[in-house]
C-alpha atoms as an extended CHARMM CRD file, in Angstrom:
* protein
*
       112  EXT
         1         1  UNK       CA             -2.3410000000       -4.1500000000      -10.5750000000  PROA      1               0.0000000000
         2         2  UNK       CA             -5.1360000000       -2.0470000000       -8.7300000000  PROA      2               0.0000000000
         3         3  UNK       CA             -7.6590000000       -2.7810000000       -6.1640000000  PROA      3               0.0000000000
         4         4  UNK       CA            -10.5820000000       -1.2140000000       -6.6690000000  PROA      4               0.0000000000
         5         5  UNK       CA            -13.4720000000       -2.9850000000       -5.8400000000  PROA      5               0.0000000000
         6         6  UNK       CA            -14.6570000000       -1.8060000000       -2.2460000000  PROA      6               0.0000000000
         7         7  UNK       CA            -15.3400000000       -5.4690000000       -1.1230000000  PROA      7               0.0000000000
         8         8  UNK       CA            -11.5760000000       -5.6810000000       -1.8430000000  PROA      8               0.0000000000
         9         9  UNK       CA            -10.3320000000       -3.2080000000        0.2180000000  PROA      9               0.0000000000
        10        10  UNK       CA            -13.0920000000       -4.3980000000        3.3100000000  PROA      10              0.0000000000
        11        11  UNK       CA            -11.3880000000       -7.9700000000        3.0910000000  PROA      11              0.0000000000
        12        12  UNK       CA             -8.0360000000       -6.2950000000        3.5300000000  PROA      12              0.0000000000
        13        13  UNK       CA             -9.0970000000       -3.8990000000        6.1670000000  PROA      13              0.0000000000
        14        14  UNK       CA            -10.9590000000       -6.7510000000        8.5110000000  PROA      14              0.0000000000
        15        15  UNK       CA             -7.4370000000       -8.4560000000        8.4670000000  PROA      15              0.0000000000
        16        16  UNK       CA             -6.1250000000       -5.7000000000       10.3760000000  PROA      16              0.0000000000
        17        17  UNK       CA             -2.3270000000       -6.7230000000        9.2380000000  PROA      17              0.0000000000
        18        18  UNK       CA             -0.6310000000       -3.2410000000        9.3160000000  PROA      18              0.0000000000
        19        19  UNK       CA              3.1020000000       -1.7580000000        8.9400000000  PROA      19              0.0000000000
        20        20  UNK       CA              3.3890000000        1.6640000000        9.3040000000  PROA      20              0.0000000000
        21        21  UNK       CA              6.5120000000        4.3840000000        9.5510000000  PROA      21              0.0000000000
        22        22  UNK       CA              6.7990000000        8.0460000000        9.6350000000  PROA      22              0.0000000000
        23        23  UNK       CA              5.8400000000        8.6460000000        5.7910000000  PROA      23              0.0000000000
        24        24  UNK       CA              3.1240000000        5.6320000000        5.3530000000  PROA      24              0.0000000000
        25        25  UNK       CA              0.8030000000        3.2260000000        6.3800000000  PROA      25              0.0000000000
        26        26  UNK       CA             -0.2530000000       -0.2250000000        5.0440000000  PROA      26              0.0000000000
        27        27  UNK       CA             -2.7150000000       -2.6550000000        5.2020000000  PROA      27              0.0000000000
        28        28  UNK       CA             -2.1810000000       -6.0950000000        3.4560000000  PROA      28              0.0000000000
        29        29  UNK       CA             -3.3650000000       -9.0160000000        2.7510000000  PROA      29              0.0000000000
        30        30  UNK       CA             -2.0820000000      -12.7050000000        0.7650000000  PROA      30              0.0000000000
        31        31  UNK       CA             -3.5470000000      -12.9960000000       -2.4570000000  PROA      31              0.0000000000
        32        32  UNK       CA             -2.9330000000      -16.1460000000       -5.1790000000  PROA      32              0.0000000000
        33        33  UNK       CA             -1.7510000000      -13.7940000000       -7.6000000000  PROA      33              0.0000000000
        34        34  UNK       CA              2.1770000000      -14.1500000000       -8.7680000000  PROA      34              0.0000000000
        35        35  UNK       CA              1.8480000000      -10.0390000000       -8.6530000000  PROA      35              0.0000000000
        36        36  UNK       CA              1.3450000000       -7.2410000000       -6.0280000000  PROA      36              0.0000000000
        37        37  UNK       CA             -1.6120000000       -5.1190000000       -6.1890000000  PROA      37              0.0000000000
        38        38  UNK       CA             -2.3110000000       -1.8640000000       -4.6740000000  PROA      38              0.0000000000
        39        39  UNK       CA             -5.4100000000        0.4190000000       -3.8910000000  PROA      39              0.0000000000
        40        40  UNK       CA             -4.5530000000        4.3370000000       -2.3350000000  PROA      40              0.0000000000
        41        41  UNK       CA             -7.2140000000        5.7060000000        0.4170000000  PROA      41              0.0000000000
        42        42  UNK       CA             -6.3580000000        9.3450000000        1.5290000000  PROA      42              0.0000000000
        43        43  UNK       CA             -8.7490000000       10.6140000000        3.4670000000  PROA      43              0.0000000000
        44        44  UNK       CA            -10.0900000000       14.9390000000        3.1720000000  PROA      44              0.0000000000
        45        45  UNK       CA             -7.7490000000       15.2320000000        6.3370000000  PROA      45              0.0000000000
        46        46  UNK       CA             -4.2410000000       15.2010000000        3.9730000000  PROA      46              0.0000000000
        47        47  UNK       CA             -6.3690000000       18.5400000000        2.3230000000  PROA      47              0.0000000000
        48        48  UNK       CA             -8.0230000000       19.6590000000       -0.5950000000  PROA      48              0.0000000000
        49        49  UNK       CA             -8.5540000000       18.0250000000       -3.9490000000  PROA      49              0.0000000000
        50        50  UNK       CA             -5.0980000000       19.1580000000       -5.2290000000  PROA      50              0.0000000000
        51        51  UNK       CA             -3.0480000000       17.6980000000       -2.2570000000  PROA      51              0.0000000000
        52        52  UNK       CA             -4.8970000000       14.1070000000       -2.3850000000  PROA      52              0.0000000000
        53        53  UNK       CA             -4.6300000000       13.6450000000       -6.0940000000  PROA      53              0.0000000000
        54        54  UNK       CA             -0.7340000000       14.4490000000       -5.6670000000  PROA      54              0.0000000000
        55        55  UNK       CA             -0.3850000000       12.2340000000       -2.9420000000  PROA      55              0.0000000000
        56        56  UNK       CA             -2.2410000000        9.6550000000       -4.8820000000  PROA      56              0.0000000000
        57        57  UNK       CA             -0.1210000000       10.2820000000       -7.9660000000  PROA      57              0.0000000000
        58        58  UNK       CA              2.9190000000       10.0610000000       -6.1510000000  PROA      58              0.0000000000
        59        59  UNK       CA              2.1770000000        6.3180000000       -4.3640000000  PROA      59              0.0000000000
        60        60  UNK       CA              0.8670000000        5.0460000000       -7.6440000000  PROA      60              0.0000000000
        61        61  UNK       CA              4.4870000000        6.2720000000       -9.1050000000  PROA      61              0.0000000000
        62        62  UNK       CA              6.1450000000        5.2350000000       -6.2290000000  PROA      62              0.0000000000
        63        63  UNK       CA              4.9740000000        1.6540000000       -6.6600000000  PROA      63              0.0000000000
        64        64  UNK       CA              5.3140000000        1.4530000000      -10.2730000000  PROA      64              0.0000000000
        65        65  UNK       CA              9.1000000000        2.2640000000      -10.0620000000  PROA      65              0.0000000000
        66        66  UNK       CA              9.2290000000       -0.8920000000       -6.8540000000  PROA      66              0.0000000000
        67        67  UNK       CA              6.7570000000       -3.4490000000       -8.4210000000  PROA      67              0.0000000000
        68        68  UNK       CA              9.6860000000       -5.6770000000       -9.2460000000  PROA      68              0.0000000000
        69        69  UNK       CA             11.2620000000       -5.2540000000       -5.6070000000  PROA      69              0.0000000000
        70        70  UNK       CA              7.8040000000       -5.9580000000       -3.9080000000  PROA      70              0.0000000000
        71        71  UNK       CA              7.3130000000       -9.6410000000       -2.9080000000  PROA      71              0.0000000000
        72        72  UNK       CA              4.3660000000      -11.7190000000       -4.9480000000  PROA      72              0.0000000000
        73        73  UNK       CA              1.2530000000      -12.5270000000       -4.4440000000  PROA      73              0.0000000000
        74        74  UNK       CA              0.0890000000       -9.2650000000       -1.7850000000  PROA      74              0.0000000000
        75        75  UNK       CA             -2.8870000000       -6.5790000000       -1.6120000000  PROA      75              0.0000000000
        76        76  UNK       CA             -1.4750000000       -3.5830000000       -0.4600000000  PROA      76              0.0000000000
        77        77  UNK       CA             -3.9320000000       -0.9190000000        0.6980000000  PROA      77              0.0000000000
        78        78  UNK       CA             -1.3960000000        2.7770000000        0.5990000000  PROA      78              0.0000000000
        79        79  UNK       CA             -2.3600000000        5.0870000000        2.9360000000  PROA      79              0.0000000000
        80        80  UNK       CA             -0.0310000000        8.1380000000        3.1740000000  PROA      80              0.0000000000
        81        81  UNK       CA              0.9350000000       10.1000000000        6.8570000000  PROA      81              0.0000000000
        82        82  UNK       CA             -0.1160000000       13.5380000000        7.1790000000  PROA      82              0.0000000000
        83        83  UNK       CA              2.9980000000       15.3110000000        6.0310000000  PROA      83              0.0000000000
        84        84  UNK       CA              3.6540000000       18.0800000000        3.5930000000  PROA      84              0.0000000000
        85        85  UNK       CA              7.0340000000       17.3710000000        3.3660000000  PROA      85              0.0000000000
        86        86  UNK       CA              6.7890000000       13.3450000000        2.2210000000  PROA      86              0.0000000000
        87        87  UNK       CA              8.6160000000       13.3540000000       -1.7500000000  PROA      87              0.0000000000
        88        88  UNK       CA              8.1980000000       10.5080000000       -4.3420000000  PROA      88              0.0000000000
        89        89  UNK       CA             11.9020000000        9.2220000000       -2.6130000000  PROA      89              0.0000000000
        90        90  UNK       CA             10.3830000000        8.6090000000        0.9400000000  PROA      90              0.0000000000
        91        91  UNK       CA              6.8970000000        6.8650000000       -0.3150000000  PROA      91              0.0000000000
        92        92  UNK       CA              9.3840000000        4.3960000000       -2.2360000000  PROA      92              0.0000000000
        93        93  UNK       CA             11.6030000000        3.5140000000        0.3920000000  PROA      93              0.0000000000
        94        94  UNK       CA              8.6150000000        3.0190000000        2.8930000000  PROA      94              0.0000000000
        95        95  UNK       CA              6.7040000000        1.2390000000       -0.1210000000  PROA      95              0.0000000000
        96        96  UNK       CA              9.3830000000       -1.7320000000       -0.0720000000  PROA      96              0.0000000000
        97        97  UNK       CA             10.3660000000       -1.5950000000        3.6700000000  PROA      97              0.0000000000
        98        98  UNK       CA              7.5250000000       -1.8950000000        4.7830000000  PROA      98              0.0000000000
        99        99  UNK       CA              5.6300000000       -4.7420000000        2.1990000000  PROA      99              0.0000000000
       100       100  UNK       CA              8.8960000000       -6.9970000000        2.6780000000  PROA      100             0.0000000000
       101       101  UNK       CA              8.0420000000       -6.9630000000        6.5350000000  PROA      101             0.0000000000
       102       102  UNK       CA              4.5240000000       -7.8720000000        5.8920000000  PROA      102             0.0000000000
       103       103  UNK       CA              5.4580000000      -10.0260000000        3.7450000000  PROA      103             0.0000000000
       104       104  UNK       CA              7.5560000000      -11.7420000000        6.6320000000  PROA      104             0.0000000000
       105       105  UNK       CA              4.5840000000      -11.6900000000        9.1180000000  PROA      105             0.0000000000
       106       106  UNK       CA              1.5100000000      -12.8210000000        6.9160000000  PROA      106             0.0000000000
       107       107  UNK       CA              0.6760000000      -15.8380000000        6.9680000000  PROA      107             0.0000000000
       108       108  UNK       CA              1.0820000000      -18.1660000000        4.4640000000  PROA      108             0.0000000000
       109       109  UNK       CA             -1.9170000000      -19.6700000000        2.4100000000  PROA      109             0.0000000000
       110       110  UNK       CA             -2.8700000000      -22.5660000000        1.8030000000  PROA      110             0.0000000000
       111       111  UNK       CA             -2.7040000000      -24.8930000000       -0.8790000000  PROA      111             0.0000000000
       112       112  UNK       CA             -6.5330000000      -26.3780000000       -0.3690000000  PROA      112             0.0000000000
């Protein structure tokens, strides 16, 4: 359910399809998968060691709990907003917003 191959998250960036609100940003991308997958990129900005690997722990929770609400088949790079005050409850009501609108604007692949 991870992306974490580098090549992977190039592919996704180079597509430039973004959503973004007050508490996230996303980048994303179609995939044939029947799942979602996700890859987390917080840059030294958000702080030191401790903040990122909360951050990080908190998106990865936040889409665990939403996997079954997120639509199929999309790469989903998380990257969170430089807040202090952003809580497992606001990364999991971006999380969803925000992938069912990209979902909406991606194109569709094709079958070839």
């Amino acid at each position: 359910m991870r992306l974490q191959r580098s090549r992977d998250f190039a592919e996704i960036y180079a597509q430039r399809r973004t959503a973004g609100d007050a508490h996230l940003l996303i980048f994303a991308r179609r995939s044939r998968l029947t799942h979602a997958r996700f890859g987390v990129s917080i840059s030294r900005k958000h702080g030191c060691a401790v903040v990122r690997n909360r951050k990080r722990r908190l998106l990865r929770e936040a889409f665990r709990l939403n996997r079954i609400h997120l639509p199929e088949g999309l790469d989903l790079i998380l990257i969170p907003r430089q807040r202090l005050d952003s809580q497992l409850t606001d990364y999991s009501r971006s999380l969803v917003r925000l992938a069912e609108k990209l979902d909406r604007t991606l194109p569709q692949l094709d079958d070839t």
